[in-house]
C-alpha positions as CSV (number, residue, x, y, z in Angstrom):
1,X,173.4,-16.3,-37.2
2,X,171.5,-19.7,-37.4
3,X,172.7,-22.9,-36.2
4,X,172.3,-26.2,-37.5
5,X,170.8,-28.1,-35.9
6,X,172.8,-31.6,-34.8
7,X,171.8,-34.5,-36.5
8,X,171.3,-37.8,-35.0
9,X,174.2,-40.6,-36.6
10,X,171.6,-43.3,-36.3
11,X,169.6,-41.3,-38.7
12,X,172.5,-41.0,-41.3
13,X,171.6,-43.0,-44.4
14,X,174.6,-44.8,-46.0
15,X,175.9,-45.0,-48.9
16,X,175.8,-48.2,-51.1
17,X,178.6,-49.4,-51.1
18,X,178.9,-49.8,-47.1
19,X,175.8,-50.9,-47.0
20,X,177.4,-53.6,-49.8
21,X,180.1,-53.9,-47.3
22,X,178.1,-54.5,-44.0
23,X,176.5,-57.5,-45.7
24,X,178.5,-60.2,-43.9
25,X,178.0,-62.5,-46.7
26,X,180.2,-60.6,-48.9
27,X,183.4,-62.4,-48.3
28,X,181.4,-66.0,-49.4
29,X,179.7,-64.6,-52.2
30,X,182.6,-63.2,-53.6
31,X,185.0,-66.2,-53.2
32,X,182.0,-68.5,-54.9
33,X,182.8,-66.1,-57.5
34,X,186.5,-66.8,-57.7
35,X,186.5,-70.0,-57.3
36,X,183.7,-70.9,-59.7
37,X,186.4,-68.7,-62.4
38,X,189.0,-71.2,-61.4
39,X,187.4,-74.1,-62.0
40,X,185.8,-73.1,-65.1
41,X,189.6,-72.5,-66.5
42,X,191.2,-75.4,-65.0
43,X,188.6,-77.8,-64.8
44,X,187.2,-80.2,-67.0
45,X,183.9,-78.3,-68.9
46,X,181.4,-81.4,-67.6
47,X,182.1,-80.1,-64.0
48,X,179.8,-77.7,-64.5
49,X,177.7,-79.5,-66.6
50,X,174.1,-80.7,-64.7
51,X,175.6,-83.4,-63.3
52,X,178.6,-82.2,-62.3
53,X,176.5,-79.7,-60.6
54,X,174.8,-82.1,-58.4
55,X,178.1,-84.2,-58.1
56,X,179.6,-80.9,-56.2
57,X,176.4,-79.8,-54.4
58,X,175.5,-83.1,-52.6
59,X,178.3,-82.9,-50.1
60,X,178.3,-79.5,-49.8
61,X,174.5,-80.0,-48.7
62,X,175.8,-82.2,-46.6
63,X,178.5,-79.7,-44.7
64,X,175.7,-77.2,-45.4
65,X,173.5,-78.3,-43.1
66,X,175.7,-78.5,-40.3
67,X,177.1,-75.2,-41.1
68,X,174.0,-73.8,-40.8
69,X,173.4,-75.2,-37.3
70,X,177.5,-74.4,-36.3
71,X,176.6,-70.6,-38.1
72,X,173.2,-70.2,-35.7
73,X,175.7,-70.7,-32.8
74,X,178.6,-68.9,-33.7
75,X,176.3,-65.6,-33.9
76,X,174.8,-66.7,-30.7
77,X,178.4,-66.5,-29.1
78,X,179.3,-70.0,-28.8
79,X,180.8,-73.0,-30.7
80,X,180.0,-76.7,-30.9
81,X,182.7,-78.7,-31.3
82,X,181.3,-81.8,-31.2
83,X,178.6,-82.0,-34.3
84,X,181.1,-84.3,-36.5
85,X,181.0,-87.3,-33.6
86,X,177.2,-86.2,-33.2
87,X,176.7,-87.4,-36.8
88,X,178.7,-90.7,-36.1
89,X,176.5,-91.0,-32.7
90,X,173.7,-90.1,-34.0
91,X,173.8,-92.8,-37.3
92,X,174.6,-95.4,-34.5
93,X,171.0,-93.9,-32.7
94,X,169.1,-94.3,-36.0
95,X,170.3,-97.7,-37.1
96,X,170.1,-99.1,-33.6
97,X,166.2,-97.8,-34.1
98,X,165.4,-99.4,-36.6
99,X,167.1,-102.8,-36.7
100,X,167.3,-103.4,-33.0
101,X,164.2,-102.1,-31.9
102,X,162.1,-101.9,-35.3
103,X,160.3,-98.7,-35.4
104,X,159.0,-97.2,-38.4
105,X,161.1,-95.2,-40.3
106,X,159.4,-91.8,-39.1
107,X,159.5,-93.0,-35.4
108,X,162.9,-93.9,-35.9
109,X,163.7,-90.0,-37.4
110,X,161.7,-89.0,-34.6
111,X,163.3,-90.5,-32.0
112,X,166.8,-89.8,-33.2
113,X,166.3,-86.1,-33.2
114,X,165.0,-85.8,-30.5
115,X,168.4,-87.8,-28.9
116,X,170.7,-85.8,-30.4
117,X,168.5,-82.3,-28.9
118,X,169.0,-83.8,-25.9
119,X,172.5,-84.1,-26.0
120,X,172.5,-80.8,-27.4
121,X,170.8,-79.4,-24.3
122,X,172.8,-81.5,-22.1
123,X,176.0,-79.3,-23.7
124,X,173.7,-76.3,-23.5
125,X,173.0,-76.5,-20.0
126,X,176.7,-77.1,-18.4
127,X,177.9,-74.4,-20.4
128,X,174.7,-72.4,-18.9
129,X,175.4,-74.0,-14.9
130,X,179.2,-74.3,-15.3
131,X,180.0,-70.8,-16.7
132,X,182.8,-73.6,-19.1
133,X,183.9,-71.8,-22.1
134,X,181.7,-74.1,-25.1
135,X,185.0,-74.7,-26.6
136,X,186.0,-76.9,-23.8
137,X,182.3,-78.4,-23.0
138,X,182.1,-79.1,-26.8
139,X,185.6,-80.4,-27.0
140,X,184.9,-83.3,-24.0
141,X,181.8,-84.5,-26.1
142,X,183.7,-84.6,-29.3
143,X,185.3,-86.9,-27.7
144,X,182.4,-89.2,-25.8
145,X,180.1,-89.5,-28.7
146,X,183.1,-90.9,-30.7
147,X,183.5,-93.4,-28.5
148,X,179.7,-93.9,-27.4
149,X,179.5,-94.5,-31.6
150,X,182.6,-96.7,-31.6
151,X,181.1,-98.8,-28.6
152,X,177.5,-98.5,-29.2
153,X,178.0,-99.9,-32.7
154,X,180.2,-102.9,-31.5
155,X,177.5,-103.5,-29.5
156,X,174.7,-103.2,-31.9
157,X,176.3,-105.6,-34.5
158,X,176.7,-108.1,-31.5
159,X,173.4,-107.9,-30.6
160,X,172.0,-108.4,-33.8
161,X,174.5,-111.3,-34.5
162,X,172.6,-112.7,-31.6
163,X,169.5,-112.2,-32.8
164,X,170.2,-113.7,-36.2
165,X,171.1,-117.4,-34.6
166,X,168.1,-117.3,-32.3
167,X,165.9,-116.3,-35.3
168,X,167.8,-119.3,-37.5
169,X,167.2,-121.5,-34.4
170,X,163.8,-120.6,-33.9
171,X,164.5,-119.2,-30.5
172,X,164.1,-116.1,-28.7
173,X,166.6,-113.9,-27.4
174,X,166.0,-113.3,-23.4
175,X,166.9,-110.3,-21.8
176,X,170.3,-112.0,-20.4
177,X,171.6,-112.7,-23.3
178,X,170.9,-109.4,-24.9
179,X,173.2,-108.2,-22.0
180,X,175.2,-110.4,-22.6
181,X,176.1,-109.3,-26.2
182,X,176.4,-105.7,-25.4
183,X,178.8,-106.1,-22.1
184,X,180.4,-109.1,-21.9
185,X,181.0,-110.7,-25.2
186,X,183.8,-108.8,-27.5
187,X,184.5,-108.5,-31.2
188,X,181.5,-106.9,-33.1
189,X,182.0,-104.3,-36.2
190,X,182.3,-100.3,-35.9
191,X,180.1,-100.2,-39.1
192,X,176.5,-101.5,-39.2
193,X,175.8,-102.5,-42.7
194,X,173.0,-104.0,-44.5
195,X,170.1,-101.1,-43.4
196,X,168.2,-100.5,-46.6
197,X,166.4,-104.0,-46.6
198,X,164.8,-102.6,-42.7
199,X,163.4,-99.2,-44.1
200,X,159.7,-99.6,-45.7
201,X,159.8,-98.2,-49.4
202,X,157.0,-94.7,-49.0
203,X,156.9,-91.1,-48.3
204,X,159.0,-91.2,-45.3
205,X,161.5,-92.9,-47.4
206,X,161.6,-90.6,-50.1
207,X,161.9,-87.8,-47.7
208,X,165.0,-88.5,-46.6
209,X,166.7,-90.7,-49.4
210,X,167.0,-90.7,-53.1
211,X,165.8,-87.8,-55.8
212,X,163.3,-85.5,-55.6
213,X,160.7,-83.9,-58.6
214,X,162.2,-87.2,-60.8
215,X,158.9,-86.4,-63.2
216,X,159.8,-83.1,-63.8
217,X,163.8,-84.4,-64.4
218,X,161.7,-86.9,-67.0
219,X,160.3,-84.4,-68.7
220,X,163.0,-82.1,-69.0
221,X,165.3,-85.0,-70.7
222,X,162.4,-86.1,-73.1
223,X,162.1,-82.1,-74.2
224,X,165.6,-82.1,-74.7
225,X,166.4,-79.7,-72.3
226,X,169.1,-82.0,-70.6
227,X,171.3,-84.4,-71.5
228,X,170.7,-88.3,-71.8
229,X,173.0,-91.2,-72.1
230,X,172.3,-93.1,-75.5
231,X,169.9,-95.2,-73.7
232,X,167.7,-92.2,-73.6
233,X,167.5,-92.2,-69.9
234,X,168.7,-89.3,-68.0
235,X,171.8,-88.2,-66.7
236,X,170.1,-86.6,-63.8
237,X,167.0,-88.0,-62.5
238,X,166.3,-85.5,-59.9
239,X,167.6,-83.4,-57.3
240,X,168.9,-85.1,-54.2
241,X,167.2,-84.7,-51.1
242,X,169.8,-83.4,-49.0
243,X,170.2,-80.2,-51.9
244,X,166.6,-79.6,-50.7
245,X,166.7,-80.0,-46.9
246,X,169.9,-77.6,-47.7
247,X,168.3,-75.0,-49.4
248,X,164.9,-75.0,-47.2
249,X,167.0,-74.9,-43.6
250,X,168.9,-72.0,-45.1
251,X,165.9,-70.1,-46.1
252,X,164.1,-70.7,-42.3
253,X,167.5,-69.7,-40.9
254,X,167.8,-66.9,-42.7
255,X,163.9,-65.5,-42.0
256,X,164.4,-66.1,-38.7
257,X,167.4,-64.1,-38.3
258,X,166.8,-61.1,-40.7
259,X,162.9,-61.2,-39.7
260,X,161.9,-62.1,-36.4
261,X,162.5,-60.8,-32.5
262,X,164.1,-64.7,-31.9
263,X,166.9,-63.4,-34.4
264,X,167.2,-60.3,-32.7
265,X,167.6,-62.3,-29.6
266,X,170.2,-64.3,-31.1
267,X,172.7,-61.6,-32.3
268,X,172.1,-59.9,-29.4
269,X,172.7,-62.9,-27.0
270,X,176.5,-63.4,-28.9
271,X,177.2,-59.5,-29.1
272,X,176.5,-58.1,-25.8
273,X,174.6,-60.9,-23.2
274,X,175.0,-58.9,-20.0
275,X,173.3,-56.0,-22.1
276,X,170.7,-58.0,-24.0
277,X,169.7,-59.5,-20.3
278,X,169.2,-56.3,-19.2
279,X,167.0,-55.5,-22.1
280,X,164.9,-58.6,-21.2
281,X,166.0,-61.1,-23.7
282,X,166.2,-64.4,-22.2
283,X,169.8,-65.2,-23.5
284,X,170.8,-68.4,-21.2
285,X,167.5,-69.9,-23.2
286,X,168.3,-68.9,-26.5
287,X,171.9,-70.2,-26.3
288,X,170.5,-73.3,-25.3
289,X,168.1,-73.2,-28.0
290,X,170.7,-72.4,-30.6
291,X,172.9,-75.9,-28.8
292,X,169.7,-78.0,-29.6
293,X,169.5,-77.1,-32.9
294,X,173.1,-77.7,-33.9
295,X,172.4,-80.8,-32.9
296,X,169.4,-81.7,-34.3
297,X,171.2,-80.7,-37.7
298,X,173.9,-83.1,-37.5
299,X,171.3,-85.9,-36.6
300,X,169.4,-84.8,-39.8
301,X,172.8,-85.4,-41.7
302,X,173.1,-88.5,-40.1
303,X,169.9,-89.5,-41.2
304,X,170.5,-88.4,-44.3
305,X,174.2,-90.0,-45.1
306,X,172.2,-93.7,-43.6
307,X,169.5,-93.7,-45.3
308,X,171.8,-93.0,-48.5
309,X,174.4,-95.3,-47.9
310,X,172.3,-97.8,-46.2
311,X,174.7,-98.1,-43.5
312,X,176.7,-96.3,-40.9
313,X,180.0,-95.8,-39.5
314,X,182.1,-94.6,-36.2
315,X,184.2,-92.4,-38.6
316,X,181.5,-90.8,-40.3
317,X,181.3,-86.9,-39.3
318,X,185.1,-86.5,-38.7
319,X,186.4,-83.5,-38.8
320,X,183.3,-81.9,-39.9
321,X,183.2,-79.5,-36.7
322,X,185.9,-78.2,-37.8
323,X,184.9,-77.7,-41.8
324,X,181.4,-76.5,-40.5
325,X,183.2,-74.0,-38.7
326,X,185.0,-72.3,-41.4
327,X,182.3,-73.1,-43.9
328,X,180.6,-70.2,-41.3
329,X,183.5,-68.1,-41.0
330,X,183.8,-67.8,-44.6
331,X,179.9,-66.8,-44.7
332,X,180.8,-63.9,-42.3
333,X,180.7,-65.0,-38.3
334,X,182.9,-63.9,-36.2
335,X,184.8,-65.8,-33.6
336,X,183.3,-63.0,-30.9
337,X,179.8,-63.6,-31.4
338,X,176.8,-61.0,-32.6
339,X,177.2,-60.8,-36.1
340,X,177.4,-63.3,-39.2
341,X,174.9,-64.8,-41.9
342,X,173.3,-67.8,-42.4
343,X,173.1,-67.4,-46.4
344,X,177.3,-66.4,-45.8
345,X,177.0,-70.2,-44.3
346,X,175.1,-71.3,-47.4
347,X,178.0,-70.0,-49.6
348,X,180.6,-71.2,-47.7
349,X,179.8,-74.5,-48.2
350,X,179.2,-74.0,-51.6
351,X,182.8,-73.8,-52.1
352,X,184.2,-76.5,-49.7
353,X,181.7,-78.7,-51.8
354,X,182.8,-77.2,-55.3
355,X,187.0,-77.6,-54.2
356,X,186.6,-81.3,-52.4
357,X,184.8,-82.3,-56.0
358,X,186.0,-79.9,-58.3
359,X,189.8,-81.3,-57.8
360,X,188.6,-84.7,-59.6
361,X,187.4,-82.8,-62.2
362,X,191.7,-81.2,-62.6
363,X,194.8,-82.9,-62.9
364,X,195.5,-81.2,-59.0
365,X,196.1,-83.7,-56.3
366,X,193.3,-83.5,-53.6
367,X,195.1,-83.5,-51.2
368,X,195.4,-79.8,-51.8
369,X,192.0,-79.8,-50.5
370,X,193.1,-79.7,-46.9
371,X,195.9,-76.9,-47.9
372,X,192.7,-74.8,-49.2
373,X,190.9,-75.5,-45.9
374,X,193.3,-73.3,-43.9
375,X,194.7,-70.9,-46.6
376,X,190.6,-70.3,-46.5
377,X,189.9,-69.8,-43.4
378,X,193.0,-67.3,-42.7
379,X,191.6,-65.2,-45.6
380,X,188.4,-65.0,-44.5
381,X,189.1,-63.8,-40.9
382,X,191.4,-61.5,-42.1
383,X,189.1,-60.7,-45.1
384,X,185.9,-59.7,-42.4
385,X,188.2,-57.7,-40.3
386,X,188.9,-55.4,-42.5
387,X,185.8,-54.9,-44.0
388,X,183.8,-54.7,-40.9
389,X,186.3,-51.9,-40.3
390,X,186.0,-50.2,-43.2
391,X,182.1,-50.0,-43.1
392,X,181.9,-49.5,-39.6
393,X,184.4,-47.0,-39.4
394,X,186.2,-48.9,-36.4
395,X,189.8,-48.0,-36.2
């Protein structure tokens, strides 16, 4: 009588569908597709009409980015908390740059990025030292960038009140009475308007502000092939930047997590660390990695929202964390750490961006949005629990 030989599980191929399954982009992807089958019966039809394509996928480029950076993190086993007051801060950073001190527009993007990473390691390495839960680290710094942007920007417009009368009265401002302005004197403005006339027009500009391949948009009217207003000119005259910083931080994240060892490192750090330190992967440096970059992604959306508005604001960002968040959840992550996608994180905020623009588009009151926001994030939990089960075989 012969035996079979055992066969190794590892070796087991699976079948499609849990392959299908395993993807933890699956829950996104499929409620893009139900939502996108809402709106086209409910909405009006020039939602999805070019326009209304790009009127949808500007904020959600927006919240994309910072998903992207909160989705990173979440896979790492940690959370950031404080990414919507780090936009806020981080606008203050990049104004003050450019008015105050008057650098050049890429010296200014230079120099705020490289603020907001510190900051990022700053909350990286307490949670490293401390042994702090990030919730709580993250939490506290919600809290102080808020106010360093609330009293940073007070400041700032008092300052360059200052500077404006010594300028009119041919005078210059001394070191005392720049003090002055930012500690003693009160008043000043929580919004810093009036940037656009400071930033030099060139390819620094256009990299961060207005359309991008506007010939090809051109052409593409002209031809027919979208549509005009009677003028002739085009209803679209590009893609907005912030679609393309989107879709190329999506496509890096999503390399580096399907194809290199730092991606390995990362699900490994948020699934197992004490194991994964044992196997020599430097987790207390990754995590800290993974802090930086979630910051530097709401400074680039900072950037992005100044440079667009031409001002900025100690509101902007709020409760972004928390949308970023469940834009990742809803792309797959899981609250535990170890497993999620950044292209899940892509999706998801695909369809906070298509709900928060597609309600103008109904006769629904928006305020349903926030209803969504939860009802959303329950079903996604609940939705990747079971599925990860299911394909997994967990009990």
């Amino acid at each position: 009588m012969t035996s079979t030989p055992n066969t190794d599980e590892r070796l087991l191929k699976a079948s499609l569908l849990t392959r299908i399954l395993r993807r933890p982009e699956l829950g996104a992807l499929a409620g893009l597709v139900v939502i996108t089958i809402f709106f086209a019966i409910f909405a009006s039809d020039k939602m999805f009409e070019l326009s209304g394509i790009m009127n949808f996928l500007s904020p959600a480029a927006h919240l994309g980015i910072l998903a992207i950076g909160a989705a990173l993190l979440m896979i790492g086993g940690e959370f950031d908390l404080s990414v919507g007051s780090m936009v806020a801060f981080a606008g203050m950073i990049f104004a003050a740059s450019i008015t105050l001190m008057s650098l050049p527009l890429w010296l200014a993007v230079l120099f705020t990025l490289m603020f907001a990473g510190f900051i990022g390691w700053i909350n990286g390495l307490i949670v490293h030292r401390t042994g702090l839960p990030s919730f709580i680290v993250t939490l506290a710094f919600l809290f102080i960038l808020r106010g360093l942007a609330l009293v940073g920007l007070k400041a700032a417009t008092r300052v360059q009140v200052a500077q404006d009368k010594a300028a009119y009265a041919n005078e210059s401002l001394s070191f005392n009475d720049i003090m002055h302005a930012i500690f003693v004197q009160s008043g000043g403005a929580t919004q810093q308007r009036g940037l656009a006339e400071n930033i030099e027009p060139g390819f620094w500009n256009e990299m961060f502000s207005g359309d991008a391949l506007e010939g090809l948009f051109h052409w593409l009217a002209e031809a027919g092939y979208t549509a005009t207003f009677k003028s002739g000119l085009p209803k679209v005259t590009g893609i907005p930047v912030e679609i393309i910083w989107f879709a190329i931080l999506s496509l890096i994240a999503t390399l580096v997590l399907v194809k290199t060892p730092l991606g390995n490192w990362i699900f490994a750090s948020g699934g197992d660390p004490e194991a994964a330190r044992k196997s020599g992967v430097p987790v207390d440096r990754v995590k800290i990695g993974l802090f930086i970059f979630t910051a530097c992604c709401a400074a680039l959306v900072a950037i992005l929202t100044v440079m667009d508005a031409g001002s900025t604001d100690a509101a902007r960002g709020k409760q972004k964390e928390f949308e970023a968040i469940i834009a990742a959840v809803i792309g797959g992550c899981l609250l535990t750490g170890g497993y999620g996608s950044a292209i899940g994180a892509f999706f998801g905020a695909i369809i906070f961006g298509m709900v928060a623009i597609g309600l103008t588009y109904t006769q629904i009151d928006q305020d349903w949005y926030l209803v969504f926001l939860g009802v959303m994030l329950l079903i996604a939990v609940t939705f990747n629990k079971y599925v990860r089960r299911y394909a997994t075989g967990e009990k």
